[in-house]
Backbone as ProteinMPNN parsed JSONL, in Angstrom:
{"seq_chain_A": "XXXXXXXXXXXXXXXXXXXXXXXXXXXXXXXXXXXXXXXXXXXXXXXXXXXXXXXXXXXXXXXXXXXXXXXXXXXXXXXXXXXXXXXXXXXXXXXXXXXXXXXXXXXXXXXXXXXXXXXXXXXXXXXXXXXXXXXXXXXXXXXXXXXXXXXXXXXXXXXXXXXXXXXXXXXXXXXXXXXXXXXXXXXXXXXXXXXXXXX", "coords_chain_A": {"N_chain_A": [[-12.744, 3.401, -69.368], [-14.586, 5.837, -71.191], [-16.993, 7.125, -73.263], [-18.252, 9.741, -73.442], [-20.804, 9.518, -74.412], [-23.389, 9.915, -72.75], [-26.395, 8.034, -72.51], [-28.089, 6.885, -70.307], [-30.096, 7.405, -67.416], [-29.495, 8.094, -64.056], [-31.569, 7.537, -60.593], [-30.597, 8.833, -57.62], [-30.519, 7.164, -54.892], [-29.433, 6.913, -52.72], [-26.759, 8.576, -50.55], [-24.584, 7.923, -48.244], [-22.451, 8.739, -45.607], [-19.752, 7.476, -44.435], [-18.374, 6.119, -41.774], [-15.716, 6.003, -41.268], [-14.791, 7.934, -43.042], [-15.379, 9.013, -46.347], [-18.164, 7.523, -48.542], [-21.024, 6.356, -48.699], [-22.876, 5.062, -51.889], [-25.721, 4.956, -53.662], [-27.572, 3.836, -56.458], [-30.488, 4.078, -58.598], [-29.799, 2.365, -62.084], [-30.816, 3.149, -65.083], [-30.596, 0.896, -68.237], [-29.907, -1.656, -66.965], [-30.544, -4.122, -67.459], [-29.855, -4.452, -70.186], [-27.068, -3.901, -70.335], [-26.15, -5.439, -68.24], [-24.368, -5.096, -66.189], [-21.847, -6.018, -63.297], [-20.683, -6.335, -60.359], [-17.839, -5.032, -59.439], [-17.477, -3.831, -61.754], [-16.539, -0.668, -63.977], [-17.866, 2.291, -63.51], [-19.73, 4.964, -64.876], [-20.466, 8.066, -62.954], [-22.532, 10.645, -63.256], [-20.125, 11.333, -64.512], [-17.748, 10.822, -62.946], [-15.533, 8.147, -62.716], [-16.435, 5.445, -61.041], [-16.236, 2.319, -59.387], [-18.125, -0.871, -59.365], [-19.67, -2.216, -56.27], [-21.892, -3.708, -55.364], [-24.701, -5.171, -57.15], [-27.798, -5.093, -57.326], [-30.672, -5.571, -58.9], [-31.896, -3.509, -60.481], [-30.56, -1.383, -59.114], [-27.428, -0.068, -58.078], [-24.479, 0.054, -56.107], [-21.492, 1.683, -54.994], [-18.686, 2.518, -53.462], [-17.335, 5.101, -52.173], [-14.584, 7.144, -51.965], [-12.686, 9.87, -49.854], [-11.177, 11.428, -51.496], [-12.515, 11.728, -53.883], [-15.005, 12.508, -53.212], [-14.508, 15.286, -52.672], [-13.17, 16.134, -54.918], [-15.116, 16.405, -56.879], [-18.682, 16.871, -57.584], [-20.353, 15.211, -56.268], [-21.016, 15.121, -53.787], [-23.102, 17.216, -53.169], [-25.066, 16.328, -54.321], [-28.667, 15.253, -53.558], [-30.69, 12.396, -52.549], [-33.053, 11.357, -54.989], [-32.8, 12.881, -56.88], [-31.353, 13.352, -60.646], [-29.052, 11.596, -61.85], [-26.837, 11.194, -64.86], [-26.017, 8.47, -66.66], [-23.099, 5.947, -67.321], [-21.766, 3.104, -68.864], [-18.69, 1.347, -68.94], [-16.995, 1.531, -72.221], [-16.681, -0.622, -74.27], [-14.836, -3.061, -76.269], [-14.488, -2.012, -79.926], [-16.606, -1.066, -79.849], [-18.997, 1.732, -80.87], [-17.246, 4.773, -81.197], [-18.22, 8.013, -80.047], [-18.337, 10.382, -79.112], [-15.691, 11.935, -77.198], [-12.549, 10.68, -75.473], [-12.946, 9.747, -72.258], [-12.169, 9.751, -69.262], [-13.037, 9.574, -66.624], [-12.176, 10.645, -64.65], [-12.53, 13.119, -63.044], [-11.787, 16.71, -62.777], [-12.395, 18.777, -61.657], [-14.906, 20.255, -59.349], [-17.345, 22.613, -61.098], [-18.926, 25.667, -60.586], [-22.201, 27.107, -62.379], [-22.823, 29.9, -64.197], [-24.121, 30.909, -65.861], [-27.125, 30.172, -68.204], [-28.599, 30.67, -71.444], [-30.887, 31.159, -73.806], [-30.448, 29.904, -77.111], [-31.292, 29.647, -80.252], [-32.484, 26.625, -81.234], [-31.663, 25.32, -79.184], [-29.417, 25.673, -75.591], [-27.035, 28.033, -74.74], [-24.66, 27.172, -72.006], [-23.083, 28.412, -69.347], [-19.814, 28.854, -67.511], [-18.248, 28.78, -64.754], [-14.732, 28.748, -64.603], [-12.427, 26.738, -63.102], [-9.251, 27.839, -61.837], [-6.785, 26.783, -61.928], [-7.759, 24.944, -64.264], [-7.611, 26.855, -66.603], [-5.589, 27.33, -68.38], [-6.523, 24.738, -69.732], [-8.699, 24.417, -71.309], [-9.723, 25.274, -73.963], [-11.773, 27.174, -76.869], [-13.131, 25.327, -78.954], [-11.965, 22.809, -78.456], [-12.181, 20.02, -76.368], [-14.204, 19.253, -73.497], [-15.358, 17.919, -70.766], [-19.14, 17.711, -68.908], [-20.261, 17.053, -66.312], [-19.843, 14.439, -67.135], [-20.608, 14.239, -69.575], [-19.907, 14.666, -73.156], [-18.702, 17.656, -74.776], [-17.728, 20.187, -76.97], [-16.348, 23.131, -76.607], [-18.099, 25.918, -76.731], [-17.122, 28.92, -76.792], [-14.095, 30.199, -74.828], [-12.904, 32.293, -71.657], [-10.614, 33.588, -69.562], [-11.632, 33.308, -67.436], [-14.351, 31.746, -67.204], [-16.224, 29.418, -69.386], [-18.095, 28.434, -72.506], [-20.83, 26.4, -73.257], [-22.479, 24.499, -75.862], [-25.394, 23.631, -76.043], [-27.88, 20.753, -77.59], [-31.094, 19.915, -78.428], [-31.461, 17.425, -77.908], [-29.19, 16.632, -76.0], [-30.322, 18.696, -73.883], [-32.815, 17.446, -73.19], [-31.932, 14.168, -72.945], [-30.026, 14.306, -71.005], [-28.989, 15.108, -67.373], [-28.047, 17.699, -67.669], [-29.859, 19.734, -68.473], [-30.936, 20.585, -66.26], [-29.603, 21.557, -65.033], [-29.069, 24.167, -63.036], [-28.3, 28.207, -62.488], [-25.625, 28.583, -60.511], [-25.671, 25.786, -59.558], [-23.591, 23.117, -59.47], [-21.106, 21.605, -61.64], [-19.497, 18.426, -62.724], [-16.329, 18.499, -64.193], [-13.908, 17.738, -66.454], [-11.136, 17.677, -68.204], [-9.95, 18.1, -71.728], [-8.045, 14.761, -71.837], [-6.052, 15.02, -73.483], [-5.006, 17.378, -73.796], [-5.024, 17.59, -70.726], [-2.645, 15.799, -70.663], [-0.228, 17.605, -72.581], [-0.093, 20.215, -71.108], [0.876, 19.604, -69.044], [3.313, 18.357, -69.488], [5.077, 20.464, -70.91], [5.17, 22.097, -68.884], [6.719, 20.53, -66.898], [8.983, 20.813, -69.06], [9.922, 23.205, -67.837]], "CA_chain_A": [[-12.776, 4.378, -70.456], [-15.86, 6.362, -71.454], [-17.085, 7.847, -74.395], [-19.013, 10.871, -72.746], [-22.11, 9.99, -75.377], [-24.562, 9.341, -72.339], [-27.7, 6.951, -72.949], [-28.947, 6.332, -69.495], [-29.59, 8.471, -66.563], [-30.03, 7.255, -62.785], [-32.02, 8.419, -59.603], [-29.593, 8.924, -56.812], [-31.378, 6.634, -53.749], [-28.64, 7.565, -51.296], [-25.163, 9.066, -50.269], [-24.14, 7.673, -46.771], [-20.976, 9.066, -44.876], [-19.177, 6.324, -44.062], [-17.35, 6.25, -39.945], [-14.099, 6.381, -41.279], [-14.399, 8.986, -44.488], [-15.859, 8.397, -47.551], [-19.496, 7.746, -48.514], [-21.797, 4.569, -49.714], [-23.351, 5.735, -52.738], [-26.966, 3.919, -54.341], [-27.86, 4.558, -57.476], [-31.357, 3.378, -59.404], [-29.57, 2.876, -62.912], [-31.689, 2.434, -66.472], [-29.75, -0.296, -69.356], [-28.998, -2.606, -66.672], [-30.904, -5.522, -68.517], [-29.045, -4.209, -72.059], [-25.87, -3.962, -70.474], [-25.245, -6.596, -67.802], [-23.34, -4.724, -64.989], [-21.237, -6.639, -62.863], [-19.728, -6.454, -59.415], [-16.215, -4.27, -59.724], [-17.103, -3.147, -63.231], [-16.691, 0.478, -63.675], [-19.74, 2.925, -64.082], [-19.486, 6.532, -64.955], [-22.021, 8.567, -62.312], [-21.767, 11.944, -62.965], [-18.816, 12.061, -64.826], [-17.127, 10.844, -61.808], [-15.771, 6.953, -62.556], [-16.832, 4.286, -59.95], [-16.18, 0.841, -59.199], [-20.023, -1.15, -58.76], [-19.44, -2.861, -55.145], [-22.74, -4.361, -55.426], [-25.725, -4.627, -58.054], [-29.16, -5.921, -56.947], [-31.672, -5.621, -60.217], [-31.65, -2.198, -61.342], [-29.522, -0.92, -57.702], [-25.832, -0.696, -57.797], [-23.981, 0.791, -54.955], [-20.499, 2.333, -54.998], [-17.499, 3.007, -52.076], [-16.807, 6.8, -52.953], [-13.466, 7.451, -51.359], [-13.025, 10.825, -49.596], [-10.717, 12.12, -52.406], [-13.713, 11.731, -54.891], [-16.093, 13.578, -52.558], [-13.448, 16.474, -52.666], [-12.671, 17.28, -56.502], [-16.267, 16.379, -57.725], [-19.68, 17.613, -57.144], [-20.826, 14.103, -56.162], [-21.5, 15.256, -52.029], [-23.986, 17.987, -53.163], [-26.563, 15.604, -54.661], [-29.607, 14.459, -52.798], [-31.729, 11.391, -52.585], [-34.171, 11.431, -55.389], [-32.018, 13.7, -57.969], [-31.587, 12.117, -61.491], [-27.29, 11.834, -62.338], [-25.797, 10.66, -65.971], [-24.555, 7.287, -65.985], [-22.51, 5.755, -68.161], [-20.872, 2.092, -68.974], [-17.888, 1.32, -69.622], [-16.8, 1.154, -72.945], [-16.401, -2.091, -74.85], [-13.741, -3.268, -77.277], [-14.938, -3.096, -80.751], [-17.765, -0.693, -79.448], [-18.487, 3.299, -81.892], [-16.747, 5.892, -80.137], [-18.676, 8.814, -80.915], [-17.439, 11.58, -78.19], [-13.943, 11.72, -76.88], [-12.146, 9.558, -74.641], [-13.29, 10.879, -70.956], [-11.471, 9.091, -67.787], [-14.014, 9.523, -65.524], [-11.185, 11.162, -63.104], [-13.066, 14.564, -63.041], [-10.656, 17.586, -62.595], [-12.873, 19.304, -60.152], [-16.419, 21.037, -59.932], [-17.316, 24.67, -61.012], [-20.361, 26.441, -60.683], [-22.949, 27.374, -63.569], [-23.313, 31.081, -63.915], [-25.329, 31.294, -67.017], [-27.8, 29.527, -69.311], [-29.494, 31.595, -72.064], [-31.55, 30.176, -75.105], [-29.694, 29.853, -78.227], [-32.092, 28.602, -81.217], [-33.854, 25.42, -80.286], [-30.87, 24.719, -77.91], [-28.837, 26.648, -74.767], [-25.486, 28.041, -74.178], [-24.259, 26.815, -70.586], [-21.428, 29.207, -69.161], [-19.391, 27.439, -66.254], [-16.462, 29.233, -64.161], [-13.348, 28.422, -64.976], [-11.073, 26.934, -62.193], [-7.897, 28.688, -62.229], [-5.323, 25.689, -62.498], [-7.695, 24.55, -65.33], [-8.071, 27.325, -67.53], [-4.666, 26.339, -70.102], [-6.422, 23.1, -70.558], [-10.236, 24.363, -71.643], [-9.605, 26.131, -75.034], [-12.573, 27.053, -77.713], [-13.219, 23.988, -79.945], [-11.439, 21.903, -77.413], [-13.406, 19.071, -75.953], [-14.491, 18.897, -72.244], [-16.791, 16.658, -70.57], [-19.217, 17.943, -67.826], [-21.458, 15.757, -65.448], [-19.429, 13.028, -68.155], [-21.331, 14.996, -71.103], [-18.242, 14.951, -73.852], [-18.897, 18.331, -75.357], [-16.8, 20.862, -77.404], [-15.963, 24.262, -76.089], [-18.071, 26.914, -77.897], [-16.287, 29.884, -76.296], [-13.874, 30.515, -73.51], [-12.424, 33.033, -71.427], [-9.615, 33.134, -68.992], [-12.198, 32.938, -65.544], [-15.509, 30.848, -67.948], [-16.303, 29.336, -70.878], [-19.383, 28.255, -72.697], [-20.683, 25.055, -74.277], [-23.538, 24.813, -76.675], [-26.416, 22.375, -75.697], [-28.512, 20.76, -78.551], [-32.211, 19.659, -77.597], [-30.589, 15.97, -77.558], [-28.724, 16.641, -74.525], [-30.818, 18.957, -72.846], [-33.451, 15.681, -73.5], [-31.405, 12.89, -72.22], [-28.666, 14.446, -69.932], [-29.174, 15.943, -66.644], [-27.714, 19.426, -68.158], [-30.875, 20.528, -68.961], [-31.377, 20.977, -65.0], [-28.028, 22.514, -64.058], [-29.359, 25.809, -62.834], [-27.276, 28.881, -62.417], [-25.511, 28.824, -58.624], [-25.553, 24.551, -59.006], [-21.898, 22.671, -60.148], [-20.931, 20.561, -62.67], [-18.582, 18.035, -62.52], [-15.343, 18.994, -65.137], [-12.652, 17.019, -66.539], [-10.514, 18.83, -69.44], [-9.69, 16.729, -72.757], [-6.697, 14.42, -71.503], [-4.598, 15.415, -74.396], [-4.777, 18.612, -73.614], [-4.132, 18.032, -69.134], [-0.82, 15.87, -70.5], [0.752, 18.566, -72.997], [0.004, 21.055, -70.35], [1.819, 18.803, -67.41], [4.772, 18.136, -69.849], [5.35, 21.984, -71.139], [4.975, 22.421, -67.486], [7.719, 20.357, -66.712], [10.206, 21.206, -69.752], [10.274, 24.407, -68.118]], "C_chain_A": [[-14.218, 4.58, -70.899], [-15.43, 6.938, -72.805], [-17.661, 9.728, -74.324], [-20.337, 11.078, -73.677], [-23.471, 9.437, -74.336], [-25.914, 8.586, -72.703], [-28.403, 7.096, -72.269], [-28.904, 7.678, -68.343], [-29.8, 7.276, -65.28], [-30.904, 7.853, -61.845], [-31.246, 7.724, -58.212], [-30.519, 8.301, -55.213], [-30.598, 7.032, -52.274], [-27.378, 7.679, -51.215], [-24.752, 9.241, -48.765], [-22.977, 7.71, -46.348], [-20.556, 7.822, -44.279], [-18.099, 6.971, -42.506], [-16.413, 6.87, -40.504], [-13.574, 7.32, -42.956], [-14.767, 8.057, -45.263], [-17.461, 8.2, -47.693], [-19.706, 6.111, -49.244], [-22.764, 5.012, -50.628], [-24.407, 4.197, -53.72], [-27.272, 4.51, -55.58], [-29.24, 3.514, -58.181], [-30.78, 3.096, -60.75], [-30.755, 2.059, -63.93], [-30.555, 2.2, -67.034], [-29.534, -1.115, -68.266], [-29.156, -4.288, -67.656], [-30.233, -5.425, -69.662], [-27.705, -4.296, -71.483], [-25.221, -4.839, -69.143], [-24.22, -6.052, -66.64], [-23.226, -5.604, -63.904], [-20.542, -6.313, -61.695], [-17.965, -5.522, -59.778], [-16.001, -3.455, -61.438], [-17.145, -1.227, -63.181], [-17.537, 1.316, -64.424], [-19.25, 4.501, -63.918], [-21.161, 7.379, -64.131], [-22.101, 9.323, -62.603], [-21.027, 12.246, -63.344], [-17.63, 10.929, -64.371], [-17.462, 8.906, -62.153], [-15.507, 6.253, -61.24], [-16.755, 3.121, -60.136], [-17.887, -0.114, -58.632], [-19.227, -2.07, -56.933], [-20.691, -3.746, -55.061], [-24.209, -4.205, -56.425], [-26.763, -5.249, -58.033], [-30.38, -5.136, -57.95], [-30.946, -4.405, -60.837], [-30.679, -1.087, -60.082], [-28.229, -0.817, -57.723], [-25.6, 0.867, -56.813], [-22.644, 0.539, -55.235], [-20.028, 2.797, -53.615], [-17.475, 4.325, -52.919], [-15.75, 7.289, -51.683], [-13.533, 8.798, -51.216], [-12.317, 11.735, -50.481], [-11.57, 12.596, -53.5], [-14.635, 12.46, -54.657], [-15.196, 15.288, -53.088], [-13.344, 16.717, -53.789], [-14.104, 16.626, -56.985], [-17.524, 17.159, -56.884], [-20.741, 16.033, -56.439], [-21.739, 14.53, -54.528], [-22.282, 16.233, -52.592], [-25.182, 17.338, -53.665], [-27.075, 15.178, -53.977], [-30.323, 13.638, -53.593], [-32.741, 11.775, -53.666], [-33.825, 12.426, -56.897], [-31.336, 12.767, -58.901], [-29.432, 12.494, -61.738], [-27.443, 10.663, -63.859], [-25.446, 9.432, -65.769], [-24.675, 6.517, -67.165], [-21.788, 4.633, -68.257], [-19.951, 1.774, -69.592], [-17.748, 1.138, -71.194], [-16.159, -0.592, -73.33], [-15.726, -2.469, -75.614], [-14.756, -3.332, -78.53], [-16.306, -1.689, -80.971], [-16.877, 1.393, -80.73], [-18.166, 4.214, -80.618], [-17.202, 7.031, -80.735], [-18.497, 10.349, -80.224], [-16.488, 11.595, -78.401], [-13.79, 10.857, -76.038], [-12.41, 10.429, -73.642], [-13.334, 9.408, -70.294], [-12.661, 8.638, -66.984], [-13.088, 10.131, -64.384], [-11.773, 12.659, -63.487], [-11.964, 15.887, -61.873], [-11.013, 18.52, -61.517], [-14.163, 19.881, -59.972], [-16.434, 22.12, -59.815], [-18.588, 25.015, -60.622], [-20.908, 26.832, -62.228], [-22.949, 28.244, -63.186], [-24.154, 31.515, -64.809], [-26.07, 30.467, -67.78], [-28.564, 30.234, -70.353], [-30.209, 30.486, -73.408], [-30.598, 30.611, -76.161], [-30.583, 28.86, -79.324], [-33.068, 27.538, -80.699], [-32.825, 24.952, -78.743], [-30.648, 25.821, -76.52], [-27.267, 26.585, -75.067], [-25.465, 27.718, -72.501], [-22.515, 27.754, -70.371], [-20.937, 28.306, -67.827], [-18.019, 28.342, -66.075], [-15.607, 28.769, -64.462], [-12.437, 28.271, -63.992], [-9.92, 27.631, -62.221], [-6.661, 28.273, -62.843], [-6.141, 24.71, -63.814], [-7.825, 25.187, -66.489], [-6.639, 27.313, -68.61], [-5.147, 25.594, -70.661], [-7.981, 23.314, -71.395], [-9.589, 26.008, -72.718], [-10.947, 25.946, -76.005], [-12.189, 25.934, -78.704], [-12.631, 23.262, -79.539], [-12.892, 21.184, -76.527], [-13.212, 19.23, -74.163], [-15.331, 18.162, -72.135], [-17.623, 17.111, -69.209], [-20.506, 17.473, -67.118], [-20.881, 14.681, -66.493], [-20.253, 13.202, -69.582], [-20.144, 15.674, -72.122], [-19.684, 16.051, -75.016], [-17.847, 18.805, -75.581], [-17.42, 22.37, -77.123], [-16.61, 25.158, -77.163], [-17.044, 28.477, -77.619], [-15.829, 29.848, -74.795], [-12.868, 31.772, -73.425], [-11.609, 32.861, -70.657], [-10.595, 32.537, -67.239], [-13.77, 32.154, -66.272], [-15.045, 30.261, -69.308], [-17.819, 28.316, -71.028], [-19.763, 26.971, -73.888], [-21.879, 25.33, -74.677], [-24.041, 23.455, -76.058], [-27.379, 22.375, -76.695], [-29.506, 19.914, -77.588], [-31.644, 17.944, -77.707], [-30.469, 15.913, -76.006], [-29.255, 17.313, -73.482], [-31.84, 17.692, -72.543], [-32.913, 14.803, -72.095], [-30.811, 13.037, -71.41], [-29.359, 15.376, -68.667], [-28.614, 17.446, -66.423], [-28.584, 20.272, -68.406], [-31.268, 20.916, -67.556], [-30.336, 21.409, -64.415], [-28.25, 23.972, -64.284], [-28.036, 26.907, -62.458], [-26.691, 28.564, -60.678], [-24.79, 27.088, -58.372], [-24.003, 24.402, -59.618], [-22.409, 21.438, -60.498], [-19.574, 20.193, -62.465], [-17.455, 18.542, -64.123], [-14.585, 18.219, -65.753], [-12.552, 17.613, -68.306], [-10.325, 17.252, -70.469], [-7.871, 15.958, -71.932], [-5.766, 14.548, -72.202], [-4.169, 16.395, -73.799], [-4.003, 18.82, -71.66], [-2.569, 16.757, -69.72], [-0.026, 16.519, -71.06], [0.791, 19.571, -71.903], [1.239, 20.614, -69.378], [2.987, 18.701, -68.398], [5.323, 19.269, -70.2], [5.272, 22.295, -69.369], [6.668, 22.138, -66.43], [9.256, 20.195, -67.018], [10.218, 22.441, -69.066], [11.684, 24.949, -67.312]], "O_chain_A": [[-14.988, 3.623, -70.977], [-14.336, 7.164, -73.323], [-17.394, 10.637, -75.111], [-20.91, 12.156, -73.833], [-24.386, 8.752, -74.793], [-26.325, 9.152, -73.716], [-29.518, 7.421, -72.677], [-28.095, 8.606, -68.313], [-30.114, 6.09, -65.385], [-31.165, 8.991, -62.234], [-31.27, 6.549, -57.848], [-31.113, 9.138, -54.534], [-31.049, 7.329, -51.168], [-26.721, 6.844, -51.837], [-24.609, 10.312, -48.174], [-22.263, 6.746, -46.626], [-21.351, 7.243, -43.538], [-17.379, 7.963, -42.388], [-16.187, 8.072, -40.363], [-12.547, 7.329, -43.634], [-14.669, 6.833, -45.177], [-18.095, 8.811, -46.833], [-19.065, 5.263, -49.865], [-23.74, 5.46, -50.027], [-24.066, 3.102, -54.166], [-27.21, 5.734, -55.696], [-29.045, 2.302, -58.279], [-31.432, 3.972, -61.318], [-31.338, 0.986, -63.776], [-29.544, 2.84, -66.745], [-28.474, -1.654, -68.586], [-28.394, -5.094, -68.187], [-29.994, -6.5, -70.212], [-26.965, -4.893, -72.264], [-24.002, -4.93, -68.997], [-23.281, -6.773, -66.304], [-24.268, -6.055, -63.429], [-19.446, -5.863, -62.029], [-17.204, -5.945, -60.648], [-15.081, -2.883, -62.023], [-17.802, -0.645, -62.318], [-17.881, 1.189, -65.599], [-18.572, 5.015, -63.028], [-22.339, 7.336, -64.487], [-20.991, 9.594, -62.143], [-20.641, 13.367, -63.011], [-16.851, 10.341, -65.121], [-18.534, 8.307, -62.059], [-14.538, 6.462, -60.511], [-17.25, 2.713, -61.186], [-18.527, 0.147, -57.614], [-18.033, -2.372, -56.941], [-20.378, -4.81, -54.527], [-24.773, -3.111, -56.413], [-26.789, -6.177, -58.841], [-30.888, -4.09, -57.547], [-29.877, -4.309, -61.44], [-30.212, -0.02, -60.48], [-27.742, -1.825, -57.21], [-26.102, 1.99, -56.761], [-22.343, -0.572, -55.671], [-20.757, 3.336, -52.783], [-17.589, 4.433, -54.14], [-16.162, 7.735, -50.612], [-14.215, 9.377, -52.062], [-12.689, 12.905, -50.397], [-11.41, 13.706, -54.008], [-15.206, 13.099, -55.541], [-15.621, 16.135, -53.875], [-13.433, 17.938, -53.916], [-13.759, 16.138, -58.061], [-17.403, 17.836, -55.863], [-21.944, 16.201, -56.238], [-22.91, 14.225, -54.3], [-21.148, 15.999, -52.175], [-26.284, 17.825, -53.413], [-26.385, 14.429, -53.285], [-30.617, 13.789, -54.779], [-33.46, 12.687, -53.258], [-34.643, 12.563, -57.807], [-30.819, 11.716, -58.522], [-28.861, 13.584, -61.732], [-28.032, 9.583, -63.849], [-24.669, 9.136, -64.862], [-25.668, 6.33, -67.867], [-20.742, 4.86, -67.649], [-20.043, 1.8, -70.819], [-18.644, 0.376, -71.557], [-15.427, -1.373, -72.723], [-16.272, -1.767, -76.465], [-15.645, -4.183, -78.575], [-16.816, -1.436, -82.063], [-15.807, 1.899, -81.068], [-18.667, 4.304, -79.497], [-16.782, 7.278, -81.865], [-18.545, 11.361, -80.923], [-16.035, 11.36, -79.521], [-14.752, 10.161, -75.712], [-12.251, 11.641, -73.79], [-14.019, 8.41, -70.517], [-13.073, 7.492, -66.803], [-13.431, 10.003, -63.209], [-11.2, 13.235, -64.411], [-11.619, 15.844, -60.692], [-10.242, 18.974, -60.672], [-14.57, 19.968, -61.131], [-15.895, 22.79, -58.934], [-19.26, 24.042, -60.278], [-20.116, 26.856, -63.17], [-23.037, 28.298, -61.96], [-24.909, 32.462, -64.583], [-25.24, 29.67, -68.218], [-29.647, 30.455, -69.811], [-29.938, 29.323, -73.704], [-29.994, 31.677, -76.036], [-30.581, 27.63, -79.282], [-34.076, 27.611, -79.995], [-33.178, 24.456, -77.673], [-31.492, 26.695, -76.322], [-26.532, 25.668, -75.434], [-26.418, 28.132, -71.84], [-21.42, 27.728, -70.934], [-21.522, 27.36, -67.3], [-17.097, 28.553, -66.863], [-16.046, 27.669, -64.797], [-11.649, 29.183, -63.739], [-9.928, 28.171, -63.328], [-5.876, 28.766, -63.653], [-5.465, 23.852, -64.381], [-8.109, 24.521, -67.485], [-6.934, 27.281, -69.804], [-4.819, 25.328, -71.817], [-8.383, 22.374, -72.08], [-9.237, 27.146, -72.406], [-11.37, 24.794, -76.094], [-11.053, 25.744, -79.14], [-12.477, 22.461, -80.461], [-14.012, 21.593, -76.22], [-12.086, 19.31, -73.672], [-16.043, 17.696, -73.025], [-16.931, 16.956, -68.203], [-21.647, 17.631, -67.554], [-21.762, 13.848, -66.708], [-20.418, 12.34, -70.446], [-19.614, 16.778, -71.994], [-20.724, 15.741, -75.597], [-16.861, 18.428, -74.948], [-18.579, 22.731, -77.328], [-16.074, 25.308, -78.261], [-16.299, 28.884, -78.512], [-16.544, 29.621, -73.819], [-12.226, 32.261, -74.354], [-11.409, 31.646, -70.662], [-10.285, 31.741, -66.353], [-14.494, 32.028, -65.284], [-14.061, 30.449, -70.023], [-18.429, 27.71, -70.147], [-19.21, 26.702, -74.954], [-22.512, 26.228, -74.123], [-23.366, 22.493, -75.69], [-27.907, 23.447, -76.994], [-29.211, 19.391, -76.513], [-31.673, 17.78, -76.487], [-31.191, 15.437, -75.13], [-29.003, 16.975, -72.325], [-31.557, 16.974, -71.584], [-33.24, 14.757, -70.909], [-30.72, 12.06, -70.667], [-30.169, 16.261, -68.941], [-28.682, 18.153, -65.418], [-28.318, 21.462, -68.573], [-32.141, 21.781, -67.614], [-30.287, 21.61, -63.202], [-27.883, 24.728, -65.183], [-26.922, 26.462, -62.183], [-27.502, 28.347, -59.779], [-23.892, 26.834, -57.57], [-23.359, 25.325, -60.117], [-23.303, 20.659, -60.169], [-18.654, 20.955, -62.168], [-18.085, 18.933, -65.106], [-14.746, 17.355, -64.891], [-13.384, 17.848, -69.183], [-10.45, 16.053, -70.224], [-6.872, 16.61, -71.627], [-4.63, 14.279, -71.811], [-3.059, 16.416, -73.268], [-3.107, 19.569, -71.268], [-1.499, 16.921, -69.133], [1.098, 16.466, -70.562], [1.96, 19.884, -71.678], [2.268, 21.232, -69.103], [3.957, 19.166, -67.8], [6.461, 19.266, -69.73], [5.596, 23.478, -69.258], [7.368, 22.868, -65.728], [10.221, 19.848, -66.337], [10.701, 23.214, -69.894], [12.109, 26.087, -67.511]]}, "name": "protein", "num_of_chains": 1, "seq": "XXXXXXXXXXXXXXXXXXXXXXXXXXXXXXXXXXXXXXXXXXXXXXXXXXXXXXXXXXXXXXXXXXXXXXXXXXXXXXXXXXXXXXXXXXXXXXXXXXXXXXXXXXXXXXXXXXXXXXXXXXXXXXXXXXXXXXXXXXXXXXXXXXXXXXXXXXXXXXXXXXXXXXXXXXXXXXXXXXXXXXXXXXXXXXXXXXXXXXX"}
């Protein structure tokens, strides 16, 4: 369980196809000395939660199963590109986002960024099977960045970025054309799935 209030970022050292599907994924991360990561603990990359498989100083490496390649944006990053990352939550610990899975719903494309005050708006396509679940003032989370919905439409919608997050999060470099990973508020994908299936 995440909070989606990022801290740390990483630089992505490598994403190796594995023989038999799937990829071996390196990551440089910053907090490891503050937060102690551990062998099998789970790490938010991107959004996109991971199991550590191994963590040598500031290094941890990740199995990325070929389902994970497939609904995230994780296979388009190269070597040397900075990703989000995020540690588990802690019992006890301020929750100051929303609750965000780390099971990312799928990746869209950016089609717009414009200035807005000291900040940006970010526009972002709108999958098709997720646009019930991404309503204005409804929370999403994207690259694992728990934001709230300033406006949407039935094929976009648009989140507000304060100089904070352009700052600390790798949102401030999601150009138009690139993708962002997605995942809708989970309240919102289980009323959908249960109205779905009263019907």
């Amino acid at each position: 369980m995440f909070s989606g209030i990022v801290a740390y970022r990483g630089k992505l050292l490598s994403l190796d196809p594995q023989p038999e599907g799937g990829a071996r994924l390196a990551v440089r991360c910053e907090g490891v000395q503050r937060e102690n990561p551990q062998p099998k603990d789970s790490i938010a990359i991107d959004g996109v939660c991971l199991t550590a498989t191994d963590v040598a100083g500031e290094k941890i490496s990740f199995d990325v199963i070929p389902e994970t390649l497939a609904c995230s944006a994780l296979a388009e990053r190269n070597a040397g590109e900075l990703v989000n990352v995020e540690y588990a939550l802690r019992l006890g610990e301020r929750l100051g986002g929303h609750f965000v899975f780390g099971h990312v719903d799928g990746a869209a494309r950016v089609l717009l960024r414009t200035r807005e005050g000291n900040g940006e708006r970010l526009r972002v396509q709108t999958p098709a099977w997720l646009s019930p679940m991404i309503v204005t003032k409804g929370f999403v989370a994207l690259d694992g960045v728990s934001l709230t919905v300033a406006s949407a439409q039935p094929v976009w919608f648009e989140v507000a970025l304060i100089p904070e997050t352009l700052a600390r999060t790798t949102l401030g470099a999601r150009l138009p054309g690139s993708h962002v990973n997605v995942e809708v508020d989970p309240l919102a994908r289980y009323a959908h799935a249960a109205m779905a299936h009263a019907r």
